[in-house]
Backbone as CSV, one residue per row, in Angstrom:
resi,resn,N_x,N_y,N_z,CA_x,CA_y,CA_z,C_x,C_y,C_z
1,UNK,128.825,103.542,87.261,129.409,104.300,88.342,130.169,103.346,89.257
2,UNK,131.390,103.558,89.711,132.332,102.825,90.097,132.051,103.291,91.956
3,UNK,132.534,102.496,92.852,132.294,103.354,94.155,133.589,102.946,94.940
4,UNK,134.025,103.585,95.564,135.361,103.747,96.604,134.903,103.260,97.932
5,UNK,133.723,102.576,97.645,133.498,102.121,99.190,133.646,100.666,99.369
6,UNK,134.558,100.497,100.435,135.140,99.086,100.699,134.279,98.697,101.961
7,UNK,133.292,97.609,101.989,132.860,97.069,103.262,133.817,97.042,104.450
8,UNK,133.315,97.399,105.333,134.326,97.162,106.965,133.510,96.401,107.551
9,UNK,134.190,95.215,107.976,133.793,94.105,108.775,133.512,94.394,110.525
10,UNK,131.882,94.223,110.654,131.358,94.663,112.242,130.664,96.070,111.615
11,UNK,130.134,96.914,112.694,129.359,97.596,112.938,129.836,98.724,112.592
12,UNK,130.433,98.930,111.303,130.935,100.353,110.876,130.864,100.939,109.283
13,UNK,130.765,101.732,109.333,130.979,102.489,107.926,132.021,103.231,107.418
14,UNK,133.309,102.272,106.909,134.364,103.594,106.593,135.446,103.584,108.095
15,UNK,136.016,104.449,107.978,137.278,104.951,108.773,136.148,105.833,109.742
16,UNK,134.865,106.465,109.259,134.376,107.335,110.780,133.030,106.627,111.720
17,UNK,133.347,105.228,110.884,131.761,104.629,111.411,131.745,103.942,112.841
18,UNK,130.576,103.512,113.597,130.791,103.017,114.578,129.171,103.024,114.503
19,UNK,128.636,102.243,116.141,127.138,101.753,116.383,127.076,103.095,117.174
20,UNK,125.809,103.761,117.356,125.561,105.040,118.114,124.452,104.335,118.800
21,UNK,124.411,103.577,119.369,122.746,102.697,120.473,123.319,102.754,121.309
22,UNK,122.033,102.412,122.204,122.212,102.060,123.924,122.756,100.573,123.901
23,UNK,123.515,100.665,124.702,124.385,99.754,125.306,123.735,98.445,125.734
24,UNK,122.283,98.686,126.231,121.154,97.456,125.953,120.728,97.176,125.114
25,UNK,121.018,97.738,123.790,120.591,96.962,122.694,121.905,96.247,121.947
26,UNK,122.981,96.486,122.247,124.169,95.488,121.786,124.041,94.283,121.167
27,UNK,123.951,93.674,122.674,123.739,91.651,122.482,122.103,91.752,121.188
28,UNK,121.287,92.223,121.216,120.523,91.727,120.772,120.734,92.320,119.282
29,UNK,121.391,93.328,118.698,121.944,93.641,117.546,122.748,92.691,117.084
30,UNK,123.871,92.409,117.687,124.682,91.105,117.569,124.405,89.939,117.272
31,UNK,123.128,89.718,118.314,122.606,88.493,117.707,122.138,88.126,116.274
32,UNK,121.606,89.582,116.142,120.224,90.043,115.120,121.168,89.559,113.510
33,UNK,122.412,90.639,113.775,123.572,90.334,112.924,123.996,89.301,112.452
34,UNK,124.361,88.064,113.915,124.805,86.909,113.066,123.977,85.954,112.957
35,UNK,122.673,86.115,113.189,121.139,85.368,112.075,121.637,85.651,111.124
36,UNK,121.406,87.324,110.557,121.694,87.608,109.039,122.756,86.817,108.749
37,UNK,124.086,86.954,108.847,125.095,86.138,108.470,124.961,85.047,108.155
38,UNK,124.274,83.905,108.871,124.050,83.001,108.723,123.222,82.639,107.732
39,UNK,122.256,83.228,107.698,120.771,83.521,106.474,121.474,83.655,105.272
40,UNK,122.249,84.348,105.303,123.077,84.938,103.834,123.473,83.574,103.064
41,UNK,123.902,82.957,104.178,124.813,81.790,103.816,124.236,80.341,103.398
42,UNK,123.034,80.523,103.720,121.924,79.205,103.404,121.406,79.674,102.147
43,UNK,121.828,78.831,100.789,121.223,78.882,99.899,119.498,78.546,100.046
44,UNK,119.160,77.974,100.782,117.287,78.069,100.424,117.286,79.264,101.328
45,UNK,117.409,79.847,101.746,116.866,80.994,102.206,117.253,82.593,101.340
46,UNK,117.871,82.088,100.588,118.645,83.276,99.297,117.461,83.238,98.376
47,UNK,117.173,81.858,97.949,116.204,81.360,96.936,114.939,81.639,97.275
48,UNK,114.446,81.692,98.632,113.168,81.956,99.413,112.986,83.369,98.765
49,UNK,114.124,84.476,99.287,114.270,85.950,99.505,113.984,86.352,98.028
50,UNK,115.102,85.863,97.350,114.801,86.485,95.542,113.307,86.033,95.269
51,UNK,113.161,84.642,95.472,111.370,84.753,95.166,110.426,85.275,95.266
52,UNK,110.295,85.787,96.822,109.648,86.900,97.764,109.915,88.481,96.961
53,UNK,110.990,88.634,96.852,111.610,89.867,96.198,110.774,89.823,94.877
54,UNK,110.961,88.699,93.939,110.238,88.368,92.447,108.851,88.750,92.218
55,UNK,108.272,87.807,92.970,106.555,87.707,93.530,106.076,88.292,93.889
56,UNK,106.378,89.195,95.495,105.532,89.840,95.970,106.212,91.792,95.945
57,UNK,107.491,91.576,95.953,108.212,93.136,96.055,107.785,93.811,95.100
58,UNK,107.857,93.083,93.951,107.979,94.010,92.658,106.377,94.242,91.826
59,UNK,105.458,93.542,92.609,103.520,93.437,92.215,103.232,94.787,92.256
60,UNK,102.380,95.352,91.209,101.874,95.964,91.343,101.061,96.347,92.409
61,UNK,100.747,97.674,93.150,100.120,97.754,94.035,98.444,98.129,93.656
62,UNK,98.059,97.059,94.996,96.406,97.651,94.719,95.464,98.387,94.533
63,UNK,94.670,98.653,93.671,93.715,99.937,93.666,92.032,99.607,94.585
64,UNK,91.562,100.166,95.551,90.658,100.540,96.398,89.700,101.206,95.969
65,UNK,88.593,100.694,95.963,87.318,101.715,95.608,86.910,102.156,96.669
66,UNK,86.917,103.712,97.046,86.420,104.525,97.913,84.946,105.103,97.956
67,UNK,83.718,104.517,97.352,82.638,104.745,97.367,82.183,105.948,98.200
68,UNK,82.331,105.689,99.458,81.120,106.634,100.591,82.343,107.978,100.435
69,UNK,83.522,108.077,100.060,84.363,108.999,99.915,83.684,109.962,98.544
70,UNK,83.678,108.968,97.309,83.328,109.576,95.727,81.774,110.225,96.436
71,UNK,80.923,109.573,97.419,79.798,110.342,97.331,79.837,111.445,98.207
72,UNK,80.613,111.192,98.686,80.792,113.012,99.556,80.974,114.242,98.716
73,UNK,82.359,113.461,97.530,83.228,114.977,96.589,82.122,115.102,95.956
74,UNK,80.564,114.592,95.705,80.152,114.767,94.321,79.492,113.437,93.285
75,UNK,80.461,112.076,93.677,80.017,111.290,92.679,81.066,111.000,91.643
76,UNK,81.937,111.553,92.096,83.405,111.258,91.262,84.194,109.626,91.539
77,UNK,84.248,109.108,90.420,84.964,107.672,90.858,86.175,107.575,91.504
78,UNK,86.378,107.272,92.963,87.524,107.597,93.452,88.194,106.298,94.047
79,UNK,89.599,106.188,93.394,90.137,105.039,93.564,91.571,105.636,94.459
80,UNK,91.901,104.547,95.591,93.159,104.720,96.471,94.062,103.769,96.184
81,UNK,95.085,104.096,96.073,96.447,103.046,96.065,96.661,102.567,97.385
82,UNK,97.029,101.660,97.265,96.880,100.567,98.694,98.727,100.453,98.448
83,UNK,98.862,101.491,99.639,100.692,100.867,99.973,100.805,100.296,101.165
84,UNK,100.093,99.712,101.422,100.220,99.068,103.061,99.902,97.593,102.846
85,UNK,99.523,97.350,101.762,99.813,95.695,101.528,101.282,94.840,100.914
């Protein structure tokens, strides 16, 4: 799939985009922005990110034994997916 969307340089999307915040959060968006920029641009921190991304993004998530839960339903083995790690 091919896409017609051309990045616009600054705080926009397209011909109708623009920032919709309070006016006190500007400078600190800005700032926030050209960290990223900068980050982008440091190869060990690209290499950090894909690793992080490698290692920990893509792990399987944990399974939880809910004991005092299984003995309430009955005694049924009841296991929780852990999405908060």
């Amino acid at each position: 799939m091919t896409s017609n969307y051309r990045h616009a340089e600054g705080p926009y999307f397209g011909e109708f985009g623009g920032r919709y915040i309070p006016e006190s959060l500007i400078a600190a968006l800005d700032e926030l922005d050209a960290g990223w920029r900068a980050a982008k641009a440091d190869p060990e921190f690209v290499d950090e990110l894909q690793r992080l991304h490698r290692e920990y993004s893509g792990r399987p998530s944990l399974l939880g034994e809910a004991p005092r839960f299984a003995e309430h339903c009955g005694g049924a083995r009841i296991l929780l997916k852990r999405e908060d790690l």
